[in-house]
Each structure stands twice: as C-alpha cells, then as structure tokens.
C-alpha positions in Angstrom: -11.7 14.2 2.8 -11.1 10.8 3.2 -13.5 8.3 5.0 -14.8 5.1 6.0 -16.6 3.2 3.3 -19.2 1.2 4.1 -19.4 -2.3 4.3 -19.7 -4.3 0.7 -18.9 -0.8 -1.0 -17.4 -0.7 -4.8 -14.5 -0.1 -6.1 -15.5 2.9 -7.2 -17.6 4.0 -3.9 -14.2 3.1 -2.0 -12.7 5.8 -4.9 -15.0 8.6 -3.7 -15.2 7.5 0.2 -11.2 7.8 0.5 -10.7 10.6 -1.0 -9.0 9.9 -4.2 -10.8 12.1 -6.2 -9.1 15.1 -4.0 -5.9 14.7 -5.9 -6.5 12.2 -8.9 -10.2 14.3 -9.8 -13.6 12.3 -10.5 -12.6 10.8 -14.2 -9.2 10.1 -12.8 -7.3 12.4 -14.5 -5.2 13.4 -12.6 -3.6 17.3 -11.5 -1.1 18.9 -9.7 -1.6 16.8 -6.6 -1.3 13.7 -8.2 -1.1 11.5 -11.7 -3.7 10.5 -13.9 -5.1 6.5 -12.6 -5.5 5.9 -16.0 -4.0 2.6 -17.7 -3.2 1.1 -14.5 -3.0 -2.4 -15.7 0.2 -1.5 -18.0 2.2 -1.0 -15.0 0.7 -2.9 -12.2 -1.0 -6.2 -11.3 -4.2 -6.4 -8.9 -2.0 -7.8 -5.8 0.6 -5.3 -5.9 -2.0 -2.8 -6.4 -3.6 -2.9 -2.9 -0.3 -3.9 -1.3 0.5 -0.1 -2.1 -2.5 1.1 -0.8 -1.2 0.0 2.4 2.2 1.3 2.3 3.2 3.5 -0.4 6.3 5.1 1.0 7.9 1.4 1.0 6.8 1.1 -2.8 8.0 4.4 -3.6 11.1 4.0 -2.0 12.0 0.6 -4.2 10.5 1.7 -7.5 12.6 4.4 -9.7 8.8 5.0 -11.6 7.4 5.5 -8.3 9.7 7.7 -6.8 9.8 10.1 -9.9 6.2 10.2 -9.6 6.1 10.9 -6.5 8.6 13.9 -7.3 6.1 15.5 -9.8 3.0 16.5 -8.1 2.8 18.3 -5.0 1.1 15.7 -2.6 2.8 12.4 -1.5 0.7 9.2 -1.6 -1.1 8.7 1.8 -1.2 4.9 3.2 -4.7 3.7 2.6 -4.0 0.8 5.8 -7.2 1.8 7.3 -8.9 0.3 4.5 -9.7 -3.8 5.2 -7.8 -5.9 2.8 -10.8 -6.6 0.8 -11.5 -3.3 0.4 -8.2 -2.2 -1.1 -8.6 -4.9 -3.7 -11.8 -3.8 -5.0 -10.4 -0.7 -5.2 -7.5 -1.6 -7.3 -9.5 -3.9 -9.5 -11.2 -1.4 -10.0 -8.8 1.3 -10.8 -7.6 -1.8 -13.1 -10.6 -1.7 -15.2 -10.6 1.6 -15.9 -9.4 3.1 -18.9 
C-alpha cells in the first residue's frame, strides 16, 4: 500500500510509507515482484536515484540494465512523483547507504 509520508520522514520511513517493502521485502531483498535494493551505489548516484523515482518508465526505456530488470519480476516500477523532491532524495540516499 503505498502512502503519504509525513513531513521530515527518513529515508527509510519514506521506504515503508510508499510501499516498497511490497515488492523489494523489509531487508530489501528483493522477490518475484521486484530486485534486491542492495548495492545501489555500484550502479547509481544519489541525483539519478530520485530522478527515477519520478519517472521510471523514461529510465527504463533508456537503460539496457533497466529494461532487463524490469523484464524479470512480475511488477513494473511505479512513478514515485507524488513524493516531494526532498523526499525522493532521502529515500535514495538512503537506499544508497544500505548494503
């Protein structure tokens, strides 16, 4: 289910709010609705990060990586553009620091 975090929320309270852990689970691993968000930081920079969040379908359909992800697990990234622009950088700074 995804919602509205609340004003000043975390990375990681954005994480829950949205509704990532429905396809990514609560450690991030991953399943068969979408890949693990694990070691983020080897394939994308904070900036480009939440600029996705936004728009994912205009990512997907400019990045090879992206688009054969997007062929492996049965749900397509959603657009996270309801989420304020500050919002969808804490959330991929965090998602950054994770391992």
């Amino acid at each position: 289910m995804r919602g509205r975090p609340q004003p000043g929320a975390t990375g990681s309270e954005i994480y829950a709010v949205a509704g990532c852990i429905s396809c990514h689970g609560t450690e991030r691993l991953g399943g068969s609705s979408g890949p693990p968000l694990t070691d983020l930081s080897a394939s994308w920079a904070a900036p480009n990060l939440a600029a996705y969040f936004e728009n994912p379908k205009e990512w997907i359909a400019k990045d090879a990586r992206l688009q054969t992800l997007d062929k492996n697990y049965s749900s397509s990234m959603p657009s996270f553009e309801y989420l304020n622009l500050q919002e969808r950088q804490r959330l991929a700074q965090w998602l950054l620091t994770q391992k």
